[in-house]
Every structure is written in structure tokens, then in C-alpha cells.
MARBA-523910 format. One line per field, with one value per residue (C-alpha): residue number from 1; residue in one letter; x, z, y. Coordinates in pm, 1 decimal. Example, Ala and Ser with C-alpha at 12.3 -4.5 7.8 and 13.67 -1.06 7.14 Angstrom:
<recs>
num <- c(1;2)
residu <- c(a;s)
c1 <- c(1230.0;1367.0)
c3 <- c(780.0;714.0)
c2 <- c(-450.0;-106.0)
</recs>
This chain:
<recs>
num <- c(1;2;3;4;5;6;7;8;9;10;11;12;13;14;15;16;17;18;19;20;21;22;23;24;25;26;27;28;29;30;31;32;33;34;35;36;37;38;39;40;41;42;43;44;45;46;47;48;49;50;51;52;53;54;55;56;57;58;59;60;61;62;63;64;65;66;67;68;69;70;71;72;73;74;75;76;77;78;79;80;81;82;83;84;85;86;87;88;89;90;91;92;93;94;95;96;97;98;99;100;101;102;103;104;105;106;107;108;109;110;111;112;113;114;115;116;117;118;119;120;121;122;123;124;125;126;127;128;129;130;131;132;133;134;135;136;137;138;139;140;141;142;143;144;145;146;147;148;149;150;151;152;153;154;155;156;157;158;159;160;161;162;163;164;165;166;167;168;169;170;171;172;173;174;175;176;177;178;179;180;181;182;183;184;185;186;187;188;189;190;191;192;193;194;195;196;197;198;199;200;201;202;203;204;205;206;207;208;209;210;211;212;213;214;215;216;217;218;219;220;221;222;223;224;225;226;227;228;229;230;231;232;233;234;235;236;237;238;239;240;241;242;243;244;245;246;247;248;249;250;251;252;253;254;255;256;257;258;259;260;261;262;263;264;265;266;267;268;269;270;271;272;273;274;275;276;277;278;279;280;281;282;283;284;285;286;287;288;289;290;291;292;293;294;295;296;297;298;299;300;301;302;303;304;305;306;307;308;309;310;311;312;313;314;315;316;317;318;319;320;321;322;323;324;325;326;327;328;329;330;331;332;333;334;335;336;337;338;339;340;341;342;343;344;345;346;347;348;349;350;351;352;353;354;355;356;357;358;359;360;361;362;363;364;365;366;367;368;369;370;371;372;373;374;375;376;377;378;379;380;381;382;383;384;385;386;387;388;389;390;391;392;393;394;395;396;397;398;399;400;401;402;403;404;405;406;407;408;409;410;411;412;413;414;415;416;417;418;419;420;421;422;423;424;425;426;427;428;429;430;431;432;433;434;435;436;437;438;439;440;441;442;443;444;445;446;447;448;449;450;451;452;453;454;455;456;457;458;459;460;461;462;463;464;465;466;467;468;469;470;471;472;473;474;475;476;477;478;479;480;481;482;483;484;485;486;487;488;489;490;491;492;493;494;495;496;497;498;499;500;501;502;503;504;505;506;507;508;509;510;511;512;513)
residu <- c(x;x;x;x;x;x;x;x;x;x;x;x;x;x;x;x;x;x;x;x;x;x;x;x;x;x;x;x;x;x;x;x;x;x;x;x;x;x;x;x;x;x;x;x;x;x;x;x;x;x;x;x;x;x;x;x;x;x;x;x;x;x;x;x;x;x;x;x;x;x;x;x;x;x;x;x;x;x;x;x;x;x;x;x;x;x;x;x;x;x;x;x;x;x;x;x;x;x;x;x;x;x;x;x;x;x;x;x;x;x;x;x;x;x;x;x;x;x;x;x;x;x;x;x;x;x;x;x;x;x;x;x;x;x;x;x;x;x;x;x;x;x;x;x;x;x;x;x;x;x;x;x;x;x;x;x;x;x;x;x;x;x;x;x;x;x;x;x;x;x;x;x;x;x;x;x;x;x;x;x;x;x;x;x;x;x;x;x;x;x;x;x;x;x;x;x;x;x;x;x;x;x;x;x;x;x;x;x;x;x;x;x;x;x;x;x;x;x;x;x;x;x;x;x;x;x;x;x;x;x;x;x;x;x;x;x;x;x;x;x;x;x;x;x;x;x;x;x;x;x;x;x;x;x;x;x;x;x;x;x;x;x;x;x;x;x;x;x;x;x;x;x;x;x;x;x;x;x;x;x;x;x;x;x;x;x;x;x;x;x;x;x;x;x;x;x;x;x;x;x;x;x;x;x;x;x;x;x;x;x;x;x;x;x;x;x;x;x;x;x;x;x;x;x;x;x;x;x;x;x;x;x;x;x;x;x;x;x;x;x;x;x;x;x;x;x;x;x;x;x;x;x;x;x;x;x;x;x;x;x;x;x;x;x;x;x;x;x;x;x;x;x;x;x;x;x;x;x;x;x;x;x;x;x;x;x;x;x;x;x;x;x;x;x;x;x;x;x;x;x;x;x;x;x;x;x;x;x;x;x;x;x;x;x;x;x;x;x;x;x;x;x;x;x;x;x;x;x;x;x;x;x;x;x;x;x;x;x;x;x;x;x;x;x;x;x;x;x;x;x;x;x;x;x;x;x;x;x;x;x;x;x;x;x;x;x;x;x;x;x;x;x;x;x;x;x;x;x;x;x;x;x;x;x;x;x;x;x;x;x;x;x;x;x;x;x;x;x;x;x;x;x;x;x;x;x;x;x;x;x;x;x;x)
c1 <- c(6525.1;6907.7;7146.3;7282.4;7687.3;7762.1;7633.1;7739.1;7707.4;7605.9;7753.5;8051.3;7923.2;7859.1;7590.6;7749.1;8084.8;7884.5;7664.3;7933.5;8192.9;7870.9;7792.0;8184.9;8223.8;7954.3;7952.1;8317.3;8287.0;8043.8;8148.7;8098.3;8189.8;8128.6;8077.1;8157.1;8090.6;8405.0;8373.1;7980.4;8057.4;7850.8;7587.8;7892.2;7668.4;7583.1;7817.4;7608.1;7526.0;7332.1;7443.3;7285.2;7573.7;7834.3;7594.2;7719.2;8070.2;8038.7;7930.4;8190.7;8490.2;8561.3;8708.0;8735.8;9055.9;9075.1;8886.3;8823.1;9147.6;9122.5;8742.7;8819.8;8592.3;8489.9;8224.5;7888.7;7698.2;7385.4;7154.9;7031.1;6720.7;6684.4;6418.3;6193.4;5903.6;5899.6;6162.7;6432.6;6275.4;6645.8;6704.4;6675.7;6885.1;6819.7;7128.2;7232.9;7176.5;6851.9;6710.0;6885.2;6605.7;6802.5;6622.7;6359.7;6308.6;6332.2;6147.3;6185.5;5839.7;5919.1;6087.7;5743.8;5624.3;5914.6;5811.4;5453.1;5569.9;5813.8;5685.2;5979.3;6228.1;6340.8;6301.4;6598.8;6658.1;6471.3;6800.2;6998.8;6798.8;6792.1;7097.0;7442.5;7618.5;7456.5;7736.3;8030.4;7774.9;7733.0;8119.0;8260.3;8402.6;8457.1;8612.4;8626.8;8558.8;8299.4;8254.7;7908.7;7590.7;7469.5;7626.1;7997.6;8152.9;8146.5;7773.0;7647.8;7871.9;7784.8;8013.8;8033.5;8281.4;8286.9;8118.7;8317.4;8656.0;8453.0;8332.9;8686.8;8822.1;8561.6;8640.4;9023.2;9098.0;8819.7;8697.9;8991.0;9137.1;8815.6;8895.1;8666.9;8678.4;8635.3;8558.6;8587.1;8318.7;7997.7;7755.0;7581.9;7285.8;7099.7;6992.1;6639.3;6468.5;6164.2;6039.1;6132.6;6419.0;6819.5;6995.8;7319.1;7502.2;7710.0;8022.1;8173.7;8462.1;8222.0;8252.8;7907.9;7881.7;7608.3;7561.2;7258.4;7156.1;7217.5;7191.2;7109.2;7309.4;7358.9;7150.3;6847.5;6920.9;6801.7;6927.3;6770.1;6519.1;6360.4;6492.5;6530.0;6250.4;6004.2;5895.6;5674.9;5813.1;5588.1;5652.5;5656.0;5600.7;5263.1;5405.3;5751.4;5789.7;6139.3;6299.4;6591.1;6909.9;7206.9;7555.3;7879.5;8249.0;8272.4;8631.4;8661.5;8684.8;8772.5;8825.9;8864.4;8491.8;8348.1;8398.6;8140.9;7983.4;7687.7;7476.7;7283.7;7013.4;6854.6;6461.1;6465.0;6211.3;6164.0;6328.4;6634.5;7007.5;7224.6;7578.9;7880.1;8153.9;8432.8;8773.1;8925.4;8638.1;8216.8;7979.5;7654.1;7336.1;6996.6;6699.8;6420.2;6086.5;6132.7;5755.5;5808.2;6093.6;6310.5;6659.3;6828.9;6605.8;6710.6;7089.3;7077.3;6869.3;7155.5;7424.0;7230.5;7264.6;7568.5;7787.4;7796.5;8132.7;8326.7;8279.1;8137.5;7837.0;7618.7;7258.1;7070.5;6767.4;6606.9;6381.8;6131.7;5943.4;6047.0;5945.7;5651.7;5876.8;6266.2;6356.4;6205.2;6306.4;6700.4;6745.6;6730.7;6801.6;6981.2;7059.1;6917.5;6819.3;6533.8;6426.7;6516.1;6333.9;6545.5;6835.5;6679.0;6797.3;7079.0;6888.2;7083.2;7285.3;7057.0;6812.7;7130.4;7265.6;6906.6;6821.8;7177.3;7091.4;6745.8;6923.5;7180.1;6901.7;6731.9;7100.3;7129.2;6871.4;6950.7;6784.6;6505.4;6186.4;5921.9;5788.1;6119.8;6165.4;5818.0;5925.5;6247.1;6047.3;5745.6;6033.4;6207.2;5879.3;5795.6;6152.8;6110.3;5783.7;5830.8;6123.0;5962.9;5657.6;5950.7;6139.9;5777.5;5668.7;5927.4;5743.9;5389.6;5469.5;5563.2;5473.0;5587.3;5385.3;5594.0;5655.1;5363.6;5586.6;5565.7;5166.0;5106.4;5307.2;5018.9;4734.1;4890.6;4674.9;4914.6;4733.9;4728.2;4383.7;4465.4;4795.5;4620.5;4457.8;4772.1;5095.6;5256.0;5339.6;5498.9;5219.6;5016.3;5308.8;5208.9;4829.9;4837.4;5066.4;4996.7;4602.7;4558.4;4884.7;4995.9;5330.7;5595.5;5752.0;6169.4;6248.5;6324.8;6389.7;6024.0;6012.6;6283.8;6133.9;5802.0;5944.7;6121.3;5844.7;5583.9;5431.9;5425.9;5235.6;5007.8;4896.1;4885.1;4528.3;4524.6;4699.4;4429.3;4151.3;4270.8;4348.4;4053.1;4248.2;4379.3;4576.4;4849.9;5041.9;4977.8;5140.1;5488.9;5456.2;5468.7;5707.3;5967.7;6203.8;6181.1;6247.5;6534.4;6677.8;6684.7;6844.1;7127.7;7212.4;7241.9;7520.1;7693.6;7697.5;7852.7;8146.1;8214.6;8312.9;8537.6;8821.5;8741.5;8951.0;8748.5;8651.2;8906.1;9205.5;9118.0;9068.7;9402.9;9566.6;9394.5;9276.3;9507.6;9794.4)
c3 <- c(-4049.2;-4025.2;-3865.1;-4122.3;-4107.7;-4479.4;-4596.4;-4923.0;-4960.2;-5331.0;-5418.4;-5292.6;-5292.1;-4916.0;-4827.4;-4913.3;-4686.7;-4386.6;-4414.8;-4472.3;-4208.9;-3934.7;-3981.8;-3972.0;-3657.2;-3461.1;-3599.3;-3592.2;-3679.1;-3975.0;-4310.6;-4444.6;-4802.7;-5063.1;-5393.0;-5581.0;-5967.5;-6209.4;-6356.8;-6247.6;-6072.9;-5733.9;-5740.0;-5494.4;-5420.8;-5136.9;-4974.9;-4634.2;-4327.9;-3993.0;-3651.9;-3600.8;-3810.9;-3463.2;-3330.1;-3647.1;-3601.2;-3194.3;-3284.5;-3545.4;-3296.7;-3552.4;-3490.8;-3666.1;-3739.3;-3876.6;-4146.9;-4222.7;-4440.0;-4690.4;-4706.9;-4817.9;-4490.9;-4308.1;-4039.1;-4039.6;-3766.3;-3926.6;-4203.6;-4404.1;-4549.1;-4784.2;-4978.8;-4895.3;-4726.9;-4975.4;-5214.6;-5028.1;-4687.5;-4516.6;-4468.0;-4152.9;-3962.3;-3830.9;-3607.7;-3503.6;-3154.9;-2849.2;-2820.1;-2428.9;-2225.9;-1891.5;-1668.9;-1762.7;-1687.0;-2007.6;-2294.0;-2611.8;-2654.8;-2468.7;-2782.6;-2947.9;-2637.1;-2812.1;-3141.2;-3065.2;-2809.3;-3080.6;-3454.7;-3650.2;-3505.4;-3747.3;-3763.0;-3757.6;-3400.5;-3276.4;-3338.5;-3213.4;-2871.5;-2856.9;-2988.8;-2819.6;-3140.3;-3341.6;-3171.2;-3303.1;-3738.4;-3697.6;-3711.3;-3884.6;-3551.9;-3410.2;-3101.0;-2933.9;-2598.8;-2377.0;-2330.5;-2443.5;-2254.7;-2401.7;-2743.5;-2743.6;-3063.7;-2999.0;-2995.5;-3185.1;-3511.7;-3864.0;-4143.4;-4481.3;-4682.2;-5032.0;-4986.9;-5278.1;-5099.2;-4763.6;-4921.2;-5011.9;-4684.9;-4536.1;-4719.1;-4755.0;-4370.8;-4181.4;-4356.0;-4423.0;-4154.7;-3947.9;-4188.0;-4442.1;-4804.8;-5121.8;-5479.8;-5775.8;-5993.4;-6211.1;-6164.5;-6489.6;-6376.0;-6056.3;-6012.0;-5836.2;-5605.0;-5631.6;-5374.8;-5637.6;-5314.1;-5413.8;-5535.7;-5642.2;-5802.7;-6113.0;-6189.4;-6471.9;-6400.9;-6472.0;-6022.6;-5857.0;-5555.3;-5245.9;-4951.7;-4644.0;-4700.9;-4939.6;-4899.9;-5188.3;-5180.0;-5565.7;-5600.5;-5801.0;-5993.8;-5718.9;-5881.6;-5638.0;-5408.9;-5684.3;-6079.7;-5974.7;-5684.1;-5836.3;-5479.5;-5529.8;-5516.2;-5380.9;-5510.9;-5275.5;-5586.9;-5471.2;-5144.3;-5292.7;-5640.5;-5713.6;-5905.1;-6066.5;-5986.1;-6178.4;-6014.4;-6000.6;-5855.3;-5765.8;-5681.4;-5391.1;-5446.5;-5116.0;-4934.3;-4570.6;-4622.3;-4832.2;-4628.4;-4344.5;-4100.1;-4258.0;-4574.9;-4744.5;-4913.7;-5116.8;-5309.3;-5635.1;-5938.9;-5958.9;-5686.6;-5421.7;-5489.0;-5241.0;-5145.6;-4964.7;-4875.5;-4818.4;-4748.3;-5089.0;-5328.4;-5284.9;-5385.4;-5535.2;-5711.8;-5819.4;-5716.3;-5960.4;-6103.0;-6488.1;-6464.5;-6504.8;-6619.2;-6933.3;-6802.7;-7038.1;-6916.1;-6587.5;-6665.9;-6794.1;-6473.5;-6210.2;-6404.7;-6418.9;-6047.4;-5992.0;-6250.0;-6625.7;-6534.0;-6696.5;-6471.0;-6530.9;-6437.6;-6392.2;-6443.6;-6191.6;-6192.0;-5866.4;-5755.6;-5478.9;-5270.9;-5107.7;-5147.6;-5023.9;-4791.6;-4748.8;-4637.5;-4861.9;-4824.4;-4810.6;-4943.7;-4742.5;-4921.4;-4767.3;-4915.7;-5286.6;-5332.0;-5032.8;-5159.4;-5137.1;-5045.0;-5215.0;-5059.5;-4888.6;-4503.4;-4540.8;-4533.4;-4790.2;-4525.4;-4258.8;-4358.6;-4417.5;-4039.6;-3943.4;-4099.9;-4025.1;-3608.3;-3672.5;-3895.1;-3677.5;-3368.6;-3599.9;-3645.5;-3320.5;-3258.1;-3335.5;-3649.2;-3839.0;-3844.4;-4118.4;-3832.7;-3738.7;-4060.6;-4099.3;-3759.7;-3929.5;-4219.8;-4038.2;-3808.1;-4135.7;-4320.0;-4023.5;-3941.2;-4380.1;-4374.5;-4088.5;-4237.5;-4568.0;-4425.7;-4255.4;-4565.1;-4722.7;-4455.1;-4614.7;-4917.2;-4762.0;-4539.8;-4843.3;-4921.9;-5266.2;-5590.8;-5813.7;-6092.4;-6173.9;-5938.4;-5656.2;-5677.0;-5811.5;-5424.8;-5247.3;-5413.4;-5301.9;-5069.5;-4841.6;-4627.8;-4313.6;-4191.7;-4327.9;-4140.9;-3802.1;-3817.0;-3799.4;-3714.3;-3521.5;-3814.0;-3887.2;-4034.9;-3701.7;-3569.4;-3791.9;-3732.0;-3345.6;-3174.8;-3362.5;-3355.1;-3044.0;-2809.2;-2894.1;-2832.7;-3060.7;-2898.0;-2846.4;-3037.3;-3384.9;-3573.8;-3673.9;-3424.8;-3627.8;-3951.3;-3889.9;-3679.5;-4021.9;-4221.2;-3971.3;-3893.0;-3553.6;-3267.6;-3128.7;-3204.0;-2968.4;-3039.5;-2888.8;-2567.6;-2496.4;-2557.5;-2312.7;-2055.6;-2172.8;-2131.9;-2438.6;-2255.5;-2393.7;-2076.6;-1898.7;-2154.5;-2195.3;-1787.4;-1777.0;-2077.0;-2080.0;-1805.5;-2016.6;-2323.9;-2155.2;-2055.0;-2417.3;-2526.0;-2250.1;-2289.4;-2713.2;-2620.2;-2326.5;-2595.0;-2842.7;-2565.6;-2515.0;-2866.9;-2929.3;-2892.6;-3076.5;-3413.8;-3756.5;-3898.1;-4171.8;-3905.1;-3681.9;-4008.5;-4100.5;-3760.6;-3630.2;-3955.8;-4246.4;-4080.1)
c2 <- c(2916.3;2788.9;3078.0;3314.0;3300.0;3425.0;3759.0;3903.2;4276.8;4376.4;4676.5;4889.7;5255.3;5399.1;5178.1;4860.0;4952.5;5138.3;4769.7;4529.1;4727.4;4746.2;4354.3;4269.2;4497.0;4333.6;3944.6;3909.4;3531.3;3584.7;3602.4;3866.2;3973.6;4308.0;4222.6;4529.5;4555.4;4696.2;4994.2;5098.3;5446.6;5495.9;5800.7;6019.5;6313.1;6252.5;6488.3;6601.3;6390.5;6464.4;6454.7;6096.2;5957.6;6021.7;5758.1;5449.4;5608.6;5566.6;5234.6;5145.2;5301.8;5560.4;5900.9;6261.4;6246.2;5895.6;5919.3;6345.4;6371.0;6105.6;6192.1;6551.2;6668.0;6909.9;6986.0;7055.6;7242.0;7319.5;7321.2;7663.8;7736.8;8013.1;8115.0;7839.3;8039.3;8297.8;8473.9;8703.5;8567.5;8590.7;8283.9;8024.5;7783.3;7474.7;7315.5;7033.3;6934.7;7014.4;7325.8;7507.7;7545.0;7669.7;7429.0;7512.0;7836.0;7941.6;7691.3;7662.5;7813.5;8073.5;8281.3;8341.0;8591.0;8809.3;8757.3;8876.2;9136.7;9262.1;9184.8;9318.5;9037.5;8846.4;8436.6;8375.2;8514.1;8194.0;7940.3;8241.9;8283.5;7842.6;7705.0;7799.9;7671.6;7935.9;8151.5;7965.5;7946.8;8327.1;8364.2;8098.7;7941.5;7600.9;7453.1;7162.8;7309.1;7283.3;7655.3;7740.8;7547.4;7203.3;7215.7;6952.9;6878.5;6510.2;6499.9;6777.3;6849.2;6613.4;6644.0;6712.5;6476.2;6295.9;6004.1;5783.7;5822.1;5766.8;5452.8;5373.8;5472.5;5203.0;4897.1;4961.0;5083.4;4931.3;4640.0;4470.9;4529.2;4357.0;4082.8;4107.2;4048.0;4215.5;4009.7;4307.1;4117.5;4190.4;3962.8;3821.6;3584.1;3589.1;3244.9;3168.0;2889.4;2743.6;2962.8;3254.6;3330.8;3390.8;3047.0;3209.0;3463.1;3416.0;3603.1;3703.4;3499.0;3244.7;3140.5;3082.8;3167.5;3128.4;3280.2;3251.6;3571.2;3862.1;4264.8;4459.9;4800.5;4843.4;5163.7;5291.6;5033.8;4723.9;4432.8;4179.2;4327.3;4559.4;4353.8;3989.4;3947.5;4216.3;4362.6;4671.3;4993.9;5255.0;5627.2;5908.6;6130.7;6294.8;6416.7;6470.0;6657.6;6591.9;6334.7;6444.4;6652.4;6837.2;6846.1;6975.2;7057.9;7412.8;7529.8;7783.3;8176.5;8253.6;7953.7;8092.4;8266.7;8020.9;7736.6;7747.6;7565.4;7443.5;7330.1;7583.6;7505.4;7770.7;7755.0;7853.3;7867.3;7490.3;7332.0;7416.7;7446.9;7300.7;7371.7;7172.2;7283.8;7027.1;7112.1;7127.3;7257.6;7278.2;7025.6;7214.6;7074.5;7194.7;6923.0;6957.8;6834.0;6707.8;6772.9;7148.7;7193.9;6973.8;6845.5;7132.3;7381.5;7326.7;7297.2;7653.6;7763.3;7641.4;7771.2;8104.6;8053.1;7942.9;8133.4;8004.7;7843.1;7569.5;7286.0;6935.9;6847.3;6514.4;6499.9;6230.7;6062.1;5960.8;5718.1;5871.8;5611.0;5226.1;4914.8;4772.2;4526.9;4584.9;4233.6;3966.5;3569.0;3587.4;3964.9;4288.0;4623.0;4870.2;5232.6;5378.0;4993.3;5002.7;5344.8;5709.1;6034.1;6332.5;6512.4;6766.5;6750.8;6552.9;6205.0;6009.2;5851.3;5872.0;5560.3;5373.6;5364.8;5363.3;5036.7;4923.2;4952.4;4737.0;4498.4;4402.4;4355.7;4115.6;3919.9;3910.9;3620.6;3246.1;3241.9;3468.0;3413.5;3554.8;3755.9;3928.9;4006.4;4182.9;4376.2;4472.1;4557.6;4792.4;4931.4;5071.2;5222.1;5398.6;5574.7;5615.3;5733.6;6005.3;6147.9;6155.0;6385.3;6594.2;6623.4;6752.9;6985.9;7247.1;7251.3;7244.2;7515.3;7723.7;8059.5;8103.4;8117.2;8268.2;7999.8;7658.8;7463.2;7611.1;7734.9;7339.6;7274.1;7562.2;7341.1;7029.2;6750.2;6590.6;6270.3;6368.4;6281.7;5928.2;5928.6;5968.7;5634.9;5422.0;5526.2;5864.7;6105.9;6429.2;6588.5;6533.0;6814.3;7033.6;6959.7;6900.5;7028.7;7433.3;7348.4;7179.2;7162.9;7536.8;7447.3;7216.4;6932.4;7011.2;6629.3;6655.2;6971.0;7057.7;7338.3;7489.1;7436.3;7560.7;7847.1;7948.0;7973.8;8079.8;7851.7;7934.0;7680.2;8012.7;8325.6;8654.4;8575.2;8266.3;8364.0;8622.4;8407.1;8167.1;8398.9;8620.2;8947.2;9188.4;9451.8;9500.2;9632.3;9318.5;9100.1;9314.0;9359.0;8946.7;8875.9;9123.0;8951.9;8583.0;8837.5;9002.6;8714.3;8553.7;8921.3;8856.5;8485.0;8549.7;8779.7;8598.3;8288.5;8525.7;8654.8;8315.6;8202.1;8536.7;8353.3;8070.5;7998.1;8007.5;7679.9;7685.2;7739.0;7495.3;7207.5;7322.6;7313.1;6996.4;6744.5;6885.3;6990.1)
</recs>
């Protein structure tokens, strides 16, 4: 119960400098320290972030243009699903940023009386006909004017960036700077209480060294949290069916064509292949089940994908789940060491700044109690545990049955009955609001998801049940002016952005110059 005014970070990979530069920027007067290991190389792929992440750099004071150039980055408007519904399925986008619904004269759920009134219109017209910014992925564009409806770059862009000079950015132009301090150490012996709670830390410059309170960022591999105070880890792996990864370096072809606006992530025989593309080369991976398929297998599958090409690439095993409880006696985990989903929408970083924001509420008080940290502890499972069901929705509302993996994902149970009783969950979307509601909620990007792989929240049969009428006159009579109007604003958003430069002028003009 004393106040805790010395926190040593564990680890220097992202999460350890986003943690220790987030507790040095709000508890000035703290001491704060990272203790980063020689010569252990941090996982790095995680190359893709969300749009949440402007909130942790609104909150740190960082801008664009600080940190994009040493980071290798570029920006990131959108994420791209191909191939997940079914093979050849053309693709979907989900962007970044709400859904323009014209006050409201014109909802969100309003694109699906075009859909039924014209069948052949393809899914992806739906982020067209809602998102401005889908202008600006459709050609390559950016700006950083406010000249299309509800979409500014400030709010609404993410970035894609290589997180190990990010990392390094962090701790050598923020952290210091803030006055923190870095000890480049291993530790050797993790030294216990009574209480089975962290005494000390030995070094393998033979110092000892103490602090009030200790956050585990070193990984998969969970030295304190997970190795030295055994707390159960609790796998995601029935929900979730991969655990292991292959990735490389990909130099650019065409640079100006290659480098786009967004992640793509395309479905393949037994997993999805993502691709990054940051300002000087492309960050690409295949996510995969060893359960079907043998690390070598899979090697030879992605480069069959890819292009048999002499790069280098890494092989990575993950860890799906979290542990039972993220903050035990004087250790919280934060990053890989608290748990990890897979890196399917982006959410590598996203738990990180997440559990950053509830952290620093709990640091806020005098001192901690054991009930604040079981708030901090059910706060964090829940954010976890929604974004985990999110993250599986793309596989449950597969199509595909074309190789073991993906029929084994068709024949799948997923818990959502047992999710009801407790705690709001993203499966209940997918139940409730297309089974009961007959509309998706605009929060989140479910809509856009299930929209993708129709799984749409009514049927034409639905609509003329409830208004017990089937002619067919009546219905293109009532929604051809919303339909119209969807037709009209898609192309005044596209005149708008004419003039806009392409993404890889206007990095080279305004980060690179």
C-alpha cells in the first residue's frame, strides 16, 4: 500500500518505450527506468497500427513529422481484406474513421436498400458509398485538407512504420529527453518475497537493484508475470487458429504503385498473408496454423505467393491467449508479456496504449489497492476479450472450404451463448444486432466486416415481412432517391480529391524531403 515512485520497465522493444515514455510523460517526478537486455532482438513485425494510436501520440505530444522519418513510415488509411469470404471474392475495405451519415438523412444502413434493389453491386461499394476517405484509397491520394466530409488526417489516418527503430526513436528522443534512464543489462536472478511478490532483480554486472513496482514488457517470453510469478495463461487457441508466422523484407518493384494507402491482408490455403508497405521497402508475412500445415511446408507456400525470391526470412512462434490476471502483487504486464491475439487487424499495438490509458488512471491515486488492481485487471480482459471475438468474426464469417483449415474453421463452435451471460461481446453483434436489431451499430468496424462477407443485418425478406407488402414497385418507388443520392455523393467525393497528390508525392514532399 505505500505510493509507487520507482517503476522499472523490463524490456526495450515497443512496449517497454510506449510504457516507460507514457509513465515518464505523465509522472514527471517518478522514476522511471527501462531495463533493456543486450543482444535479445525484439519480435519487430509489428509493422501496422490503427487509428486509436493518434489518441497515445495526442497524449504523448507527438507529431507526424517527428517521428515518420527515422521510423521508415508511412500512412495508413485502411485495412484490406481479400479472399477471406471466399476465394477471388474481390476484396473489401475497412477504413479508418465513422461511417458519413449526412445528418442523418442518409444511415449507414441505408446502403443495403441498394444492395437488395440492385443484386449485382459489388461489396465493396458499401465503404465507397460510407467513407469519404475511400476517395483519396481508390487513387492512391492523400491530403491534409479538409475537403471531403468527416474524414481529417489528424484524426483518421494510422501508420505503418518499423516498430524497432520506433522503439529506438522512443527511448533515445523522447525518453531521455523526459529524463529518463536506460540500464543495457540482462538480468540473471529474479529474487522473490515471502509473499512469492518481486524482491529484486540481479544484473549481470552482478548490481541488485529494487524498485516499488515492476512492468513486464519482455515478450512471449514473460519473465516475471508469466516465468517467475507462474500466473495462468489462458489460450485463445479454440477461437483463434493461428500460432505461428513466417516473415520477410520485400524490396519495392514499383515503388510509386506499390506503396498505398493501406494494409492488405489476403486469405490463403492455411491462413492470411499480410503486406506493409513502409516508405523504403514492404513488410509481408504469412500467419498460419502449425496444426495443418509443418513450418517448411508453409515456408514454401508464402514464397509460392510471394515470388521464390532471395530474401531472409524469420519464422515466429506466437502465444494466443492472456493471463488469467495482468497485474499481480508488484508486476503488471504490458505488451506480448500480458498476452497476444495474432496480427490480424493491426492489434499488436493496440492493447499496448489501451492498457497504458487504464494503467496510468490506476497511478493516479495515492496508493493501490488490491481492488484497483483487479479493476485494472477486468478493465483489460474485457477491451482483450472483445477484440479477440472481433479479430475471430473474420474467420467465422468465412465462406471458404477449400483446404482442412478452413472447413475445420466452418465446423468451428465459437461461445457465444456463454458470452451473453456476463459481459457485452462482439459475437452478440453478429447474433443481435442481424437477428434481432436488423441494423449494425455505426461504433467499431463490424459493420464493415460483416458487410464484406455478407453477412448482412436484413434480408429483402425481412423488410417485407415487416411491412407485409412484396411489390416490388413499391420498394424501388421508396428507395431509389436514398439510392441516388449514395450514387451522387460517391462521385462528388471522388471530384473533390482530383487534385489531390498521390501518397508517395506528398511522403516525399512533406516527411522525406
Amino acid at each position: 500500500m505505500k505510493p509507487i515512485n520507482k517503476i522499472y520497465v523490463i524490456g526495450g522493444g515497443s512496449a517497454g518505450a510506449m510504457t516507460a515514455c507514457t509513465l515518464k510523460k505523465v509522472f514527471p517526478e517518478k522514476d522511471i527506468r527501462i531495463i533493456e537486455a543486450r543482444n535479445i532482438p525484439t519480435v519487430g513485425v509489428g509493422e501496422s497500427t490503427l487509428g486509436s494510436i493518434n489518441g497515445w501520440l495526442g497524449l504523448m505530444g507527438i507529431k507526424d513529422e517527428e517521428f515518420m522519418k527515422a521510423c521508415d513510415a508511412s500512412y495508413k488509411l485502411s485495412i484490406r481484406f481479400e479472399d477471406f469470404y471466399e476465394k477471388n471474392d474481390g476484396g473489401f475495405h475497412y477504413p479508418f474513421g465513422p461511417p458519413y451519415t449526412e445528418q442523418n438523412l442518409v444511415g449507414y444502413n441505408d446502403w443495403y436498400f441498394k444492395k437488395f434493389g440492385y443484386p449485382d453491386t459489388p461489396n465493396t461499394d458499401y465503404a465507397d458509398c460510407l467513407f469519404p476517405q475511400m476517395a483519396l484509397i481508390n487513387e492512391n491520394k492523400i491530403t491534409d485538407q479538409d475537403i471531403i466530409p468527416n474524414w481529417t488526417m489528424q484524426r483518421d489516418v494510422a501508420y505503418h512504420f518499423d516498430a524497432t527503430k520506433f522503439s529506438h526513436w522512443l527511448k533515445e528522443k523522447y525518453f531521455r529527453k523526459l529524463g529518463g534512464r536506460i540500464l543495457v543489462e540482462n538480468i540473471v536472478k529474479v529474487n522473490q518475497n515471502e509473499d512469492g511478490s518481486i524482491k529484486s532483480l540481479v544484473l549481470d554486472t552482478h548490481n541488485e537493484i529494487k524498485a516499488d513496482l515492476y512492468i513486464d514488457c519482455t515478450g512471449f517470453k514473460s519473465l516475471l508475470l508469466g516465468k517467475t510469478l507462474k500466473e495462468p495463461f489462458e489460450s485463445y487457441g479454440e477461437m483463434l487458429p493461428n500460432n505461428a508466422a513466417w516473415a520477410t523484407k520485400k524490396p519495392y518493384k514499383n515503388k510509386e504503385k506499390e506503396l498505398v494507402g493501406y494494409t492488405n491482408c489476403k486469405a490463403v490455403e492455411n491462413g492470411w498473408i499480410w503486406n506493409i508497405p513502409l516508405w523504403s521497402r514492404m513488410g509481408t508475412g504469412y500467419v498460419y496454423s502449425d496444426k495443418y500445415i509443418s513450418d517448411e511446408d508453409a515456408l514454401k507456400q508464402f514464397k509460392s505467393h510471394i515470388g521464390d525470391e532471395e530474401l531472409e526470412f524469420k519464422n515466429l512462434k506466437m502465444r494466443i491467449g492472456i493471463h488469467k490476471n495482468l497485474w499481480v502483487k508488484n508486476v503488471c504486464a504490458i505488451g506480448l508479456s500480458a498476452g497476444f491475439i495474432e496480427p490480424l487487424e493491426s492489434n499488436g499495438l493496440l492493447s499496448v496504449h489501451e492498457f497504458l490509458v487504464y494503467l496510468v488512471t490506476i497511478l493516479k491515486k495515492k496508493t493501490v489497492s488490491e481492488f484497483a488492481k483487479q479493476h485494472f485487471n477486468i478493465a483489460c480482459r474485457r477491451m482483450y476479450n472483445g477484440f479477440a471475438e472481433f479479430v475471430a468474426l473474420h474467420y467465422a464469417l468465412s465462406n471458404r472450404t477449400d483446404t482442412e483449415y478452413w472447413r475445420d474453421i466452418q465446423k468451428k463452435h465459437y461461445p457465444i451463448e456463454e458470452r451473453f451471460l456476463h459481459e457485452r461481446s462482439d459475437f452478440q453483434l453478429a447474433y443481435k444486432d442481424k437477428m434481432e436489431l436488423h441494423q449494425f451499430a455505426a461504433g467499431g468496424g463490424f459493420h464493415c466486416i460483416a458487410t464484406g462477407m455478407n453477412w448482412f443485418p436484413t434480408t429483402f425478406e425481412t423488410i417485407q415481412y415487416a411491412l407485409g407488402n412484396n411489390d416490388m414497385n413499391y420498394y424501388e418507388k421508396l428507395w431509389q432517391p436514398t439510392i441516388d443520392r449514395l450514387n451522387k455523393r460517391k462521385l462528388e467525393w471522388k471530384n473533390k480529391v482530383k487534385d489531390c497528390p498521390p501518397l508517395y508525392q506528398y511522403l516525399k514532399k512533406n516527411i522525406y524531403n
